[in-house]
C-alpha positions as CSV (number, residue, x, y, z in Angstrom):
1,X,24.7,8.1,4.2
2,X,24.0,11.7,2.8
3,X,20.5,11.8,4.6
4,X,21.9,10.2,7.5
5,X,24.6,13.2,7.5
6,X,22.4,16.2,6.9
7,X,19.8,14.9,9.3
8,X,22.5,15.0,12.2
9,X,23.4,17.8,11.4
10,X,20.1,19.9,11.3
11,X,19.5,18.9,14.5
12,X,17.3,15.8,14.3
13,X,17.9,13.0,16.9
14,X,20.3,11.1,14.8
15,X,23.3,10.9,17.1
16,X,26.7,10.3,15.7
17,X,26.7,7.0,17.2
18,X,23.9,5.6,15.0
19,X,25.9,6.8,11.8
20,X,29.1,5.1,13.5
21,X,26.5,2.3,13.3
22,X,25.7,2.3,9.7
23,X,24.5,-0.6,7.9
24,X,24.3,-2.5,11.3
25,X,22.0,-4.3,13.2
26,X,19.0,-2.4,14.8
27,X,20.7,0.7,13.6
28,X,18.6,3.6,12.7
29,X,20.7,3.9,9.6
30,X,19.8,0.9,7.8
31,X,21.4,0.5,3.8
32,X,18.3,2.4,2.6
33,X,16.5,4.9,4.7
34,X,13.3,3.7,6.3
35,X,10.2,5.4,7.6
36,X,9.7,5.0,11.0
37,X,12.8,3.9,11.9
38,X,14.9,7.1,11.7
39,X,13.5,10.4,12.9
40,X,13.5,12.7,9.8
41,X,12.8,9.9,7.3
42,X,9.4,11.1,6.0
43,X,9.1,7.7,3.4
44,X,11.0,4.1,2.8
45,X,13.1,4.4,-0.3
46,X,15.3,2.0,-2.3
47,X,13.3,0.9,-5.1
48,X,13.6,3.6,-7.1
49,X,11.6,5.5,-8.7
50,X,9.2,5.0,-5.7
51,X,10.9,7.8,-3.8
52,X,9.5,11.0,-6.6
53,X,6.4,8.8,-6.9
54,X,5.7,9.2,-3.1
55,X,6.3,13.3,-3.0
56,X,4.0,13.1,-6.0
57,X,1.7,11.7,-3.6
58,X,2.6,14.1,-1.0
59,X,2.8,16.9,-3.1
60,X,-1.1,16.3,-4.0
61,X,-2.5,15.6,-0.5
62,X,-1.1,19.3,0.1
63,X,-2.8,20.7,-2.6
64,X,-5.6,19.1,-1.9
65,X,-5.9,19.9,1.7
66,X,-4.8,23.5,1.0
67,X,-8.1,23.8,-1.3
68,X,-10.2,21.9,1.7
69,X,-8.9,24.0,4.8
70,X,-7.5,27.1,4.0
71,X,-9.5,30.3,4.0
72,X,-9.0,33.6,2.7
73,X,-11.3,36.6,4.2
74,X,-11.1,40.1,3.7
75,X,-8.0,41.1,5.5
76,X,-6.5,37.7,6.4
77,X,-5.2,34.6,4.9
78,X,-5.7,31.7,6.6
79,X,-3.3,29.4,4.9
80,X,-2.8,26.2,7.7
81,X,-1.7,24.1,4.5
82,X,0.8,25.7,2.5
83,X,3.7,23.9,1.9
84,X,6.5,22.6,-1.2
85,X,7.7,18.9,-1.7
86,X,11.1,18.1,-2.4
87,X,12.7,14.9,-4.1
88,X,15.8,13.7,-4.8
89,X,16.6,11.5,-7.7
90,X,19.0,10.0,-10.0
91,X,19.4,8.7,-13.6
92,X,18.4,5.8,-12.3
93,X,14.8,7.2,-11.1
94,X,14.3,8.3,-14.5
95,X,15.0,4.8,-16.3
96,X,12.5,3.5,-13.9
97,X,9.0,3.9,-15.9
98,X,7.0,4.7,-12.5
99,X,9.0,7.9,-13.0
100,X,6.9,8.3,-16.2
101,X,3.8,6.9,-14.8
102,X,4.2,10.2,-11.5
103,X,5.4,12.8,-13.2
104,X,3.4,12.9,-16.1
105,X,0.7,13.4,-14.0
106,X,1.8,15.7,-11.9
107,X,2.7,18.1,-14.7
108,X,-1.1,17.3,-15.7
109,X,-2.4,18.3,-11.9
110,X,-0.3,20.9,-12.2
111,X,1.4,20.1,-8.5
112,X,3.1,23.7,-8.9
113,X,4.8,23.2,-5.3
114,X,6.3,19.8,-6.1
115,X,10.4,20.9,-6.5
116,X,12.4,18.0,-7.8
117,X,16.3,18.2,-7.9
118,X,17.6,15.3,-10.5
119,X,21.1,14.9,-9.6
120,X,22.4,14.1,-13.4
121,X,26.0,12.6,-13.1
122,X,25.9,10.5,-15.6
123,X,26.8,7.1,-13.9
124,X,24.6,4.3,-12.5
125,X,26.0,0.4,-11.3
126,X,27.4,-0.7,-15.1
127,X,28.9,2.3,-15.2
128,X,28.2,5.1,-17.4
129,X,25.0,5.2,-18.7
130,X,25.3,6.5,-22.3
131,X,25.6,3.3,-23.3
132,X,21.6,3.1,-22.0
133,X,20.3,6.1,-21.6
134,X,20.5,9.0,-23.5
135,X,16.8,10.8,-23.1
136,X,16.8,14.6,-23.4
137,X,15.4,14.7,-20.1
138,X,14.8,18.5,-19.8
139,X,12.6,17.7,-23.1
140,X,10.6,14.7,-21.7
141,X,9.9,16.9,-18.7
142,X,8.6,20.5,-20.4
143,X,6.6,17.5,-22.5
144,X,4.4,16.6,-19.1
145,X,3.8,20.0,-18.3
146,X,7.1,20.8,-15.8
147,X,8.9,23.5,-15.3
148,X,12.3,23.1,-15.9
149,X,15.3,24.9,-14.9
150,X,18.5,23.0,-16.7
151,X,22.3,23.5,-16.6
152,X,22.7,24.0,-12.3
153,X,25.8,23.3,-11.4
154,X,25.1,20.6,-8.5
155,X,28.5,21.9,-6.6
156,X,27.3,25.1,-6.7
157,X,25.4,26.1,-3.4
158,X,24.3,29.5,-5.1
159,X,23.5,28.3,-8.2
160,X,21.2,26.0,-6.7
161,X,19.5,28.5,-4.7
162,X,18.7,30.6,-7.0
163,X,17.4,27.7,-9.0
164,X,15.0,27.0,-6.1
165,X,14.1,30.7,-5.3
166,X,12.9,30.5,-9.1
167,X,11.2,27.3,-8.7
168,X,8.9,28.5,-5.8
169,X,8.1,32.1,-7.3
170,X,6.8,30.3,-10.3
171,X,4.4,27.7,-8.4
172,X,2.5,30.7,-7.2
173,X,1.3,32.0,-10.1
174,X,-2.4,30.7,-11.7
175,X,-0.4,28.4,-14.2
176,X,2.5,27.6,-11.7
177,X,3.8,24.2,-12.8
178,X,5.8,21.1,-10.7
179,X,9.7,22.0,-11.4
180,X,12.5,20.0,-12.0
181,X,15.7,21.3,-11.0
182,X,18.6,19.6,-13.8
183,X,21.7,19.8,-11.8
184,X,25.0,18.7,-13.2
185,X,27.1,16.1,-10.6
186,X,30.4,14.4,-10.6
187,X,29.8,11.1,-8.7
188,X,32.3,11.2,-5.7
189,X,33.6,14.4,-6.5
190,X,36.8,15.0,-3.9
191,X,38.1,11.4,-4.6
192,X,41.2,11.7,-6.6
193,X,41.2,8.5,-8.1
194,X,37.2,7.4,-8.4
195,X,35.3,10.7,-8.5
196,X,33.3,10.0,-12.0
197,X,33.5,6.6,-11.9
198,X,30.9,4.0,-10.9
199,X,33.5,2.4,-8.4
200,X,31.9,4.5,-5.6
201,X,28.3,4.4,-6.7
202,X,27.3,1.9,-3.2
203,X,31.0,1.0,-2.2
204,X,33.4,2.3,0.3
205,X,36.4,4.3,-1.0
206,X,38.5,2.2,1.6
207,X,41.2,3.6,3.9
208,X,43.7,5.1,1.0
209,X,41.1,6.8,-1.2
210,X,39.9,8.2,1.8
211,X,43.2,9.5,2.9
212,X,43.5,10.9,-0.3
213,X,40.2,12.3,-0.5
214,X,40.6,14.4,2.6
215,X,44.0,15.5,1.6
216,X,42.4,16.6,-1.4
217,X,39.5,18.4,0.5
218,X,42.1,20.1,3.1
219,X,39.7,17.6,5.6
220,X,42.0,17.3,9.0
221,X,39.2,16.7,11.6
222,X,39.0,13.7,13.1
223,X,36.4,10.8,11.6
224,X,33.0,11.4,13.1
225,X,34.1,14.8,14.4
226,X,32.5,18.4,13.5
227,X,34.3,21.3,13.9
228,X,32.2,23.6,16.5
229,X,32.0,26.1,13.6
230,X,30.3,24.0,11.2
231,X,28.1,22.2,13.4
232,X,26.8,25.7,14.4
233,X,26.2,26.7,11.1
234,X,24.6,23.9,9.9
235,X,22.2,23.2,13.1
236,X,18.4,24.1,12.3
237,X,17.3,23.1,15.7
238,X,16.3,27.0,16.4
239,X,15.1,27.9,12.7
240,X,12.9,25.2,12.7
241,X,11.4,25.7,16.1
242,X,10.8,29.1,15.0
243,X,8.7,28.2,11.8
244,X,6.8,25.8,13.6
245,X,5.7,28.2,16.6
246,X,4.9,31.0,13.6
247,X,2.7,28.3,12.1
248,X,0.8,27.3,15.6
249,X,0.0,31.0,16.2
250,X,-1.4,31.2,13.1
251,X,-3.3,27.8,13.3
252,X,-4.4,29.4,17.0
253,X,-5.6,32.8,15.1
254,X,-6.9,29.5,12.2
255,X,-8.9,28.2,15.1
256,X,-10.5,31.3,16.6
257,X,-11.9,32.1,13.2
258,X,-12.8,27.9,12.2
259,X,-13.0,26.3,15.0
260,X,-14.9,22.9,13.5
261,X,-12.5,23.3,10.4
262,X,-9.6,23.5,12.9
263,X,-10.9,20.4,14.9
264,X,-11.3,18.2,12.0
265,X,-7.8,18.9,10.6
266,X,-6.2,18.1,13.6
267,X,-8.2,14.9,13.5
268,X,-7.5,13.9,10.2
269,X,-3.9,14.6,10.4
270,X,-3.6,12.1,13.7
271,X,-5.1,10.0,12.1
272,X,-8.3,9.1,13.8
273,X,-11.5,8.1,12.5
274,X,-14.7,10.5,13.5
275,X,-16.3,9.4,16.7
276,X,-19.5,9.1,14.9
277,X,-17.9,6.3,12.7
278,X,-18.1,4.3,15.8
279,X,-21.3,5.1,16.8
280,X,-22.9,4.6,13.7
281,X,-21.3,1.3,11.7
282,X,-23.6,-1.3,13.3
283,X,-26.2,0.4,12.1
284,X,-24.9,0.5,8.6
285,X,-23.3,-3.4,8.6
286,X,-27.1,-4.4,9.9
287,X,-28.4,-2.4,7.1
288,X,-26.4,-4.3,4.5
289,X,-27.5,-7.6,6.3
290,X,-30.5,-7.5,5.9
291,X,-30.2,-7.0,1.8
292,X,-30.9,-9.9,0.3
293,X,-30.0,-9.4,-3.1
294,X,-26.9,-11.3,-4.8
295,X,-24.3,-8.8,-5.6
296,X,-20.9,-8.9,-7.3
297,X,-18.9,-8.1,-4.3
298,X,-17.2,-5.6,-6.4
299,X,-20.7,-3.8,-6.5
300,X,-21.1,-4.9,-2.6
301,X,-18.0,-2.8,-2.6
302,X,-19.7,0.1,-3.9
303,X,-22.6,-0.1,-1.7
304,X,-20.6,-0.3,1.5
305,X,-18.8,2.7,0.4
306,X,-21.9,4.6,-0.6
307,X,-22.5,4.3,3.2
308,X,-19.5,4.5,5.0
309,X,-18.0,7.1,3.0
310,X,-19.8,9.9,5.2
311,X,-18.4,8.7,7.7
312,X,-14.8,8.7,6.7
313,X,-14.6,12.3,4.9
314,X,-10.6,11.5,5.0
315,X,-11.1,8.9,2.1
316,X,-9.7,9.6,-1.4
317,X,-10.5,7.0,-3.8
318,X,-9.8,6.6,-7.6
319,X,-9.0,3.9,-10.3
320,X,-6.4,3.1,-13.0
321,X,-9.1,3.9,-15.9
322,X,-11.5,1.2,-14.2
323,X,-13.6,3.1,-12.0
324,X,-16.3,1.6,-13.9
325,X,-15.0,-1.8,-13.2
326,X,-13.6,-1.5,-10.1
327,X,-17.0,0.5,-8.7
328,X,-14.8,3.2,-6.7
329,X,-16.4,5.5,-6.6
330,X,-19.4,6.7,-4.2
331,X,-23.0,8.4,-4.2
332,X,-21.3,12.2,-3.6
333,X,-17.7,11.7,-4.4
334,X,-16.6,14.7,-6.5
335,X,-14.2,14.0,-9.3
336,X,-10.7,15.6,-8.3
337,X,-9.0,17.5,-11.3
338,X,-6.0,19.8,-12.8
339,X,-7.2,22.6,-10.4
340,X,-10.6,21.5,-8.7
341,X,-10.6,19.5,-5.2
342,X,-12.2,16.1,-5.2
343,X,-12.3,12.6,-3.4
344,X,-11.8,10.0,-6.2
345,X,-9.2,10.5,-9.2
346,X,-8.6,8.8,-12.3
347,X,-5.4,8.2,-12.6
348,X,-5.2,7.1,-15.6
349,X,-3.8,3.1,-17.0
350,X,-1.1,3.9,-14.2
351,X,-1.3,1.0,-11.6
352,X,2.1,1.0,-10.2
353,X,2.1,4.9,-10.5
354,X,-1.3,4.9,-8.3
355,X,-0.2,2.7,-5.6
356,X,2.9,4.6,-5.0
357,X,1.2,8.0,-5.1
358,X,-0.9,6.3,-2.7
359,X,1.8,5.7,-0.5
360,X,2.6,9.4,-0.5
361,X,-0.7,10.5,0.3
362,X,-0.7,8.1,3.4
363,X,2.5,9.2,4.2
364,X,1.7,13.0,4.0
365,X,-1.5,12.3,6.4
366,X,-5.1,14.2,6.3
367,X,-6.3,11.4,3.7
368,X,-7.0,7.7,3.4
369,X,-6.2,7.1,0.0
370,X,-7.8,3.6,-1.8
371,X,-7.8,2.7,-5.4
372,X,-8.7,0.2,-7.6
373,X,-7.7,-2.2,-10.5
374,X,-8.3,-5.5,-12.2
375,X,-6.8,-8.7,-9.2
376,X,-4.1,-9.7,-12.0
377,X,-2.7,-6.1,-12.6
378,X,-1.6,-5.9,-8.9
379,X,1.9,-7.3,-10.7
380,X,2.1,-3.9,-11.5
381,X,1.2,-2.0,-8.5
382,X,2.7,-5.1,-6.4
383,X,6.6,-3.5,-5.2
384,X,4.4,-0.1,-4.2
385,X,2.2,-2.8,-1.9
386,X,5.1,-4.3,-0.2
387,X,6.6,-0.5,0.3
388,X,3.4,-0.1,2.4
389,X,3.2,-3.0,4.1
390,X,7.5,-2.2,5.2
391,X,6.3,1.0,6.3
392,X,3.2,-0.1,8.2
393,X,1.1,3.0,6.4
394,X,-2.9,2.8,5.7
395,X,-3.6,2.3,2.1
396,X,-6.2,0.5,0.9
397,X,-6.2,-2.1,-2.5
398,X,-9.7,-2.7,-4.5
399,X,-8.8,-5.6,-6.6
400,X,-11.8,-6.8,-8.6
401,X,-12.3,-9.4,-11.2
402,X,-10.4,-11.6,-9.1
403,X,-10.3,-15.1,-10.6
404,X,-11.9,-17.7,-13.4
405,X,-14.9,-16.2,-12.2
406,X,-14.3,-13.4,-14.6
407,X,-14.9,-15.6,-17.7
408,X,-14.3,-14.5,-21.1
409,X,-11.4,-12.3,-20.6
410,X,-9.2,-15.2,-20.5
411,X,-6.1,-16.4,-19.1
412,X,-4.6,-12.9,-19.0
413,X,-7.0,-11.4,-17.0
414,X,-8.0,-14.3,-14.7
415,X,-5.9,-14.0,-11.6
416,X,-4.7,-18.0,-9.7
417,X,-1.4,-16.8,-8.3
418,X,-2.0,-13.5,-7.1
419,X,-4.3,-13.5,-3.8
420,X,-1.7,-16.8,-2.8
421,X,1.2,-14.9,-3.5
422,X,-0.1,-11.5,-1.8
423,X,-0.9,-13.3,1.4
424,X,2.8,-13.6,2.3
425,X,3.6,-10.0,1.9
426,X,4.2,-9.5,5.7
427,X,1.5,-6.8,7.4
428,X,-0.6,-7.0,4.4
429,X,-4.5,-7.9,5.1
430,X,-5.5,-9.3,1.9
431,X,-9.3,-9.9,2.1
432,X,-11.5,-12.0,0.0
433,X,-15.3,-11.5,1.0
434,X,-18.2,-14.2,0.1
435,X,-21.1,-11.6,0.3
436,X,-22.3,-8.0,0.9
437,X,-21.6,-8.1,4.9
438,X,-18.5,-9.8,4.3
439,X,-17.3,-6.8,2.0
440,X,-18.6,-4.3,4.3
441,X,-16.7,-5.8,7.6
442,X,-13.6,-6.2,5.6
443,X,-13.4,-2.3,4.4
444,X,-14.5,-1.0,8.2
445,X,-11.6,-3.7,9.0
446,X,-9.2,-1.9,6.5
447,X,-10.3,1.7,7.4
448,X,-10.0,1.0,11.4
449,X,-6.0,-0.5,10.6
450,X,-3.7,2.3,11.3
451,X,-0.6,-0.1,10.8
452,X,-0.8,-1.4,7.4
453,X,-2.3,-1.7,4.3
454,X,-5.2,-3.7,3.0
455,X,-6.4,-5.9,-0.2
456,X,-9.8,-6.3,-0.7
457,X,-10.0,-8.7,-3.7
458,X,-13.5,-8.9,-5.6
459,X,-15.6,-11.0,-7.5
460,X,-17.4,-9.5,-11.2
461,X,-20.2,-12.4,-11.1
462,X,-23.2,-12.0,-8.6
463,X,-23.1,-14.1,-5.1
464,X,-25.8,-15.2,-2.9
465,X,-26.2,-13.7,0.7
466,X,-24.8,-16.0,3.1
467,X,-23.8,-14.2,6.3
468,X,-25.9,-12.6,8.8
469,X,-25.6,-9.4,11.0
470,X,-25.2,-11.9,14.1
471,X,-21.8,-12.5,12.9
472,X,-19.7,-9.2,12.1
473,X,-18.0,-9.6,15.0
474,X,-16.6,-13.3,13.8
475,X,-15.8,-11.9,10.3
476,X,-13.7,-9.6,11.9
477,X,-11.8,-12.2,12.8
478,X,-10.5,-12.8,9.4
479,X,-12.3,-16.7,9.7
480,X,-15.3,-18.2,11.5
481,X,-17.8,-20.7,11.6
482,X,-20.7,-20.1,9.0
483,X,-22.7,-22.9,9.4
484,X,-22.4,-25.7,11.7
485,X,-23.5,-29.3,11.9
486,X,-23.8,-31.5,14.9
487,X,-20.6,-33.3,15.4
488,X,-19.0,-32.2,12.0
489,X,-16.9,-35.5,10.9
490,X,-14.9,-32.7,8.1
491,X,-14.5,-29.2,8.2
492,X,-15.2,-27.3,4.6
493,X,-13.0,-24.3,4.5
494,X,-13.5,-21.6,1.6
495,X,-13.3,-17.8,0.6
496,X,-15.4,-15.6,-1.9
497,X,-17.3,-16.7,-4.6
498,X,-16.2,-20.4,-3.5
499,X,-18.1,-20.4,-0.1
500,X,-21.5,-21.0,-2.0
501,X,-20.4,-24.0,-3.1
502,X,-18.9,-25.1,0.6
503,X,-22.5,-24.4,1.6
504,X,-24.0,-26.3,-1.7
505,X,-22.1,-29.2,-0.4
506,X,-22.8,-29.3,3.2
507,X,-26.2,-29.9,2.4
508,X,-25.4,-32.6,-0.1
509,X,-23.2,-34.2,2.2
510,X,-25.6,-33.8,5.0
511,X,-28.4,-35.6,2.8
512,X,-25.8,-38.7,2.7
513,X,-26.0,-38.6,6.8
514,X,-22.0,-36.7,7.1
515,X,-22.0,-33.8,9.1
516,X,-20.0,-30.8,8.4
517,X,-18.9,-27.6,9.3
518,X,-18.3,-24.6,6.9
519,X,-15.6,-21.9,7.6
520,X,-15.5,-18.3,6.0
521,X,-12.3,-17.6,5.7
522,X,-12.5,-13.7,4.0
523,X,-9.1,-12.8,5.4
524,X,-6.6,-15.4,6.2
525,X,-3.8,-12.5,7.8
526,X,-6.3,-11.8,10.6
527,X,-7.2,-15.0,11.5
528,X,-3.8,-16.4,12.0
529,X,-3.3,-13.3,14.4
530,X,-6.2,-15.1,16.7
531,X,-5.5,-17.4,19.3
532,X,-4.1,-20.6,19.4
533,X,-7.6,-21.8,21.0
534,X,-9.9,-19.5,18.8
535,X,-7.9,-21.2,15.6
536,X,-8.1,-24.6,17.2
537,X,-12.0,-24.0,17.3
538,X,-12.7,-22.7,14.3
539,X,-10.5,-25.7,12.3
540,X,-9.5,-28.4,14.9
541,X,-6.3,-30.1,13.7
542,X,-7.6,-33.6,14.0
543,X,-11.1,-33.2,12.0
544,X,-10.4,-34.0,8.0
545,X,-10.5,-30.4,5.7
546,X,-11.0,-29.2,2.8
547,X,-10.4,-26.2,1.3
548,X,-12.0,-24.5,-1.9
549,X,-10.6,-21.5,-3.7
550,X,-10.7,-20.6,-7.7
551,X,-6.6,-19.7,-7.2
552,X,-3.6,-21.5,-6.6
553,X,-3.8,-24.4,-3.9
554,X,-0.7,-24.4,-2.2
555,X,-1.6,-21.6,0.6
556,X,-4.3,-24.0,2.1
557,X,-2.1,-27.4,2.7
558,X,-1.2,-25.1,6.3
559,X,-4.9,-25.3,6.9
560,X,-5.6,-29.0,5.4
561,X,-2.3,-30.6,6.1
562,X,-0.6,-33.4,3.9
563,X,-3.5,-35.4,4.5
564,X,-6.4,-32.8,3.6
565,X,-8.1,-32.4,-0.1
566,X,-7.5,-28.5,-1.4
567,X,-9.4,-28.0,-4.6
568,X,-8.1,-25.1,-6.3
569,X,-6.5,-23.7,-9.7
570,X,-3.1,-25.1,-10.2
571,X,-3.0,-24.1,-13.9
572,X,-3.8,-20.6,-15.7
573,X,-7.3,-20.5,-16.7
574,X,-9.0,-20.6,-20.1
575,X,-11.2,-18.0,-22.1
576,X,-15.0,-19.5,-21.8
577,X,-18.1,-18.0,-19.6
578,X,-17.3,-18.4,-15.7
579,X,-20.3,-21.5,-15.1
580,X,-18.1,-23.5,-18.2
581,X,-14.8,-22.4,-16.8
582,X,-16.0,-23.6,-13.3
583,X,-17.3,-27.2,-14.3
584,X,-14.0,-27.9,-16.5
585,X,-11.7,-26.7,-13.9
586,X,-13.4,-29.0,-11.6
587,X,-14.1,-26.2,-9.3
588,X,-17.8,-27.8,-7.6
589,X,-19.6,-28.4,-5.1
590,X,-19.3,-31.7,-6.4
591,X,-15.7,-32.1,-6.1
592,X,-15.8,-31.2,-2.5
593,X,-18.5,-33.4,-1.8
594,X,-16.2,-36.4,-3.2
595,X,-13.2,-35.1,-1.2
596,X,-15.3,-35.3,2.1
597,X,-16.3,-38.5,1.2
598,X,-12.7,-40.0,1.4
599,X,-11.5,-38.1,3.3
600,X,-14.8,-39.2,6.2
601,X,-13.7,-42.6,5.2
602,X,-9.9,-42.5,5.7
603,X,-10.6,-41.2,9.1
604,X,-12.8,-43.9,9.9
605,X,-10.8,-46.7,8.6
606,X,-7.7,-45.0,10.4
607,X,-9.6,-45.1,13.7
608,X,-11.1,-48.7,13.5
609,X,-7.5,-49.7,12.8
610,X,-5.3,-50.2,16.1
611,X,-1.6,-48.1,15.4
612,X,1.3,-50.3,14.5
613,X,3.3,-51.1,17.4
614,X,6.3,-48.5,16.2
615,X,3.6,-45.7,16.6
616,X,3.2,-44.7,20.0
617,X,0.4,-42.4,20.3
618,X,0.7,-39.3,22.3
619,X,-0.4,-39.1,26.0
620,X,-0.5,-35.0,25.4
């Protein structure tokens, strides 16, 4: 309710009604604040921890955009970008190690205009928190590099000014650092009876406390009502149309001086792609088509992006300590450092940390931020995803290594549940590309989104070329037809590095005289947003399936039904080279030719057979 509070009374359109509303139904003040919904929410929070890991994440995009755009001639600075980040956060934030993962790298970029007020009361849900945490915060903090101004008195609106006067005169200088702001709370404070306690950490007072609270306080207006006085006072309505006209004129002056530079700033920070993307992607997707050499899509990754990175100036890539791995990074990308702009970052063995701060850079606009990890350490990064996908924000997940297919890293490293379980994030695209086109359509797919993120999940073992430049419109479609028999008596549906095996057994199958069809299916999100009739097409619902994935079969029985054959990994894999693991985990073209096989049979036995005469057959 405090956000909701201030945000009404700044001058934001936050009516009193909605916080009348609270906690309702369609209410724009939902339990936890959430982007998009209420004007003056700038990100989802909740989870915590998440919240300072975003305005890391925000606080970098503006130092990085600073060092892109602004401009300092002889007499005039032209400073467009030049603004501090503030978070709010608890003890609770600071137990959470994302906290850790954030702000140690902040204090190692040195995010000098990053302010961060830690509102240290003492208490969380058990109650007080000695009992579980007793770090010497102001220590941990100097430790990353921070600034750290300890003792304020958090009731003490002077005190706390000064605090931040001091916080922002420091962040100019060369060695400026991020500062956290220590400030010294009583939970509740003005209750009589619960201030201090954790009784009204999330609960109402109810009716008597609150009669006693504003007897205490000297309160007499009525609830929901502000006295004229302080509604003057505290409205912001004029102030901040002030600062933003000062900042257009200056932008204006900007643009006289800059015009291109002005131009693609605006652009970037709506959020639009260049027109020239448009115009030249075909050219680039018919490029990769006609490369016939088997890749690792994780390296078909890298080869798309070495081509469609020009293109999108806006991206800012980077890795948890796997760019090697993951293959993030791009012919040209410069590496972004403590002081020094650049496109891709190592972020160090910080996955959840990444994703987050990737959340904030979304958020903050001018970029479209991507990184990369190993498939089976999205667990990490995986509360960060489903913050994007609530907040319907453009963020971009390269997940390589992404299943048995890996080999001899073993069970630990071989993902089976994770592309299943990320499939049902709602607004997430997870994509799982067969080939070099395939990869290439899915990132133009995930760049071109502008309401949600996207997985693009990657193999480490090479795969044959099986698409053609013919069908980039179908792949965008998240599923297709890729090859096509004749009357197919069984449709053969599969993803990634499983699709050359679909294709291995079509042609055994069609050898025995049974005709198939074959289905790419590199993102199952988009293709359920088809049609009806373009799904119907694609996999009719009375022609026999099978599907073939190296994870977790479940996800498929809504494509295959009861009565279809999904060959898939319903155990954790083994430590072995990927050919073995395949052949012992029964993951083969020969499985799936056997599985057509019945199923071709069933279906013509079931047909040959007349219906009991307690079925009565549909006349739809």
């Amino acid at each position: 309710m405090l956000i909701y509070a201030l945000l009404h009374l700044t001058g934001y359109d936050l009516p009193m009604e909605e916080l009348k509303n609270f906690r309702q139904l369609h209410s724009k003040t939902a339990g936890h604040p959430e982007y998009g919904i209420t004007p003056g929410v700038e990100t989802t929070t909740g989870p915590l921890g998440q919240g300072i890991t975003n305005a890391v994440g925000m606080a970098l995009a503006e130092k990085l955009l600073a060092q892109e755009f602004n401009r300092d001639d002889e007499d005039t600075n032209y400073h467009i970008v030049d603004h501090f980040t503030y978070a709010f956060l608890g003890d609770g934030c600071m137990m959470e190690g994302i906290s850790h993962e954030a702000c140690a790298l902040a204090g190692t970029l040195r995010l000098s205009k990053l302010v961060a007020f830690y509102d240290d009361n003492g208490i969380s849900i058990d109650g007080h928190v000695e009992g579980w945490f007793t770090d010497d915060t102001p220590k941990r903090f100097e430790a990353y590099g921070w600034n750290v101004i300890a003792g304020v008195d958090g009731h003490n609106p002077a005190a706390i000014d000064a605090a931040v006067k001091a916080a922002k005169a420091q962040a100019h200088n060369l060695d400026g650092k991020p500062t956290l702001i220590c400030c010294k709370t009583v939970i509740g404070m003005g209750s009589p009876n619960k201030a201090g306690t954790h009784d009204v950490h999330g609960a109402a007072l109810g009716a008597a406390e609150v009669q006693a609270t504003r007897d205490a306080l000297g309160w007499t207006s009525a609830p929901f009502e502000i006295p004229a006085d302080i509604a003057a006072a505290w409205n912001a309505v004029a102030r901040g149309a002030n600062a933003e006209r000062a900042w257009r004129v200056g932008f204006e002056a900007y643009r006289s001086q800059y015009p291109e530079l002005a131009a693609e700033f605006e652009r970037r920070m709506a959020g639009d792609l260049q027109t020239s993307y448009a115009e030249k992607l075909p050219a680039v997707l018919e490029t990769i088509a006609a490369n016939a050499t088997a890749f690792a899509t994780r390296k078909s990754s890298q080869n798309a992006l070495d081509v469609i990175a020009p293109l999108v100036p806006e991206f800012f890539g980077g890795s948890a300590d796997l760019t090697g791995s993951n293959l993030t990074n791009f012919k040209g990308c410069v590496r972004a450092g403590r002081d020094t702009w650049g496109n891709h970052l190592s972020y160090g063995v910080r996955e959840f940390g990444m994703a987050a701060i990737m959340n904030g850079m979304a958020l903050h606009g001018g970029y479209i931020p991507y990184g990369g990890t190993f498939l089976t350490f999205s667990d990490y990064s995986r509360n960060a995803i489903r913050m994007a996908a609530l907040m319907k924000i453009r963020v971009i997940h390269v997940f390589t290594h992404d299943s048995i297919g890996l080999g001899e890293d073993g069970p630990t490293h071989q993902s089976v549940e994770h592309i299943p379980s990320m499939r049902i994030i709602p607004g997430l695209d997870v994509w799982r590309p067969a080939d070099g086109l395939e990869t290439a359509v899915a990132w133009a797919c995930a760049v071109e989104r502008r309401d949600g993120p996207s997985a693009l999940c990657l193999s480490r073992q090479n795969l044959p070329r099986l698409a053609d430049a013919g069908m980039v419109d179908n792949i965008r479609k998240g599923g297709y037809i890729l090859s096509e028999m004749e009357n197919p008596q069984a449709v053969i549906v599969s993803t990634g590095s499983e699709l050359e095996l679909a294709m291995k057994a079509q042609a055994t199958l069609a050898a025995e005289g049974i005709a198939t069809r074959v289905v790419s299916m590199p993102c199952s999100n988009v293709f359920d947003r088809q049609s009806d009739a373009y799904q119907e097409m694609v996999i009719p619902f009375n022609t026999p399936a099978v599907a073939i994935e190296a994870a977790h079969p479940d996800f498929w029985r809504k494509y295959v039904g009861r009565h279809g054959v999904v060959i898939g990994m319903p155990t954790f894999g083994e430590s072995a080279p990927a050919p073995k693991l395949y052949a012992h985990f029964g993951i083969t073209a020969e499985r799936v030719v056997e599985a057509v096989e019945v199923l071709v049979h069933r279906a013509a036995h079931r047909n040959a057979e007349p219906l009991p005469d307690t079925v009565v057959p549909s006349s739809n």
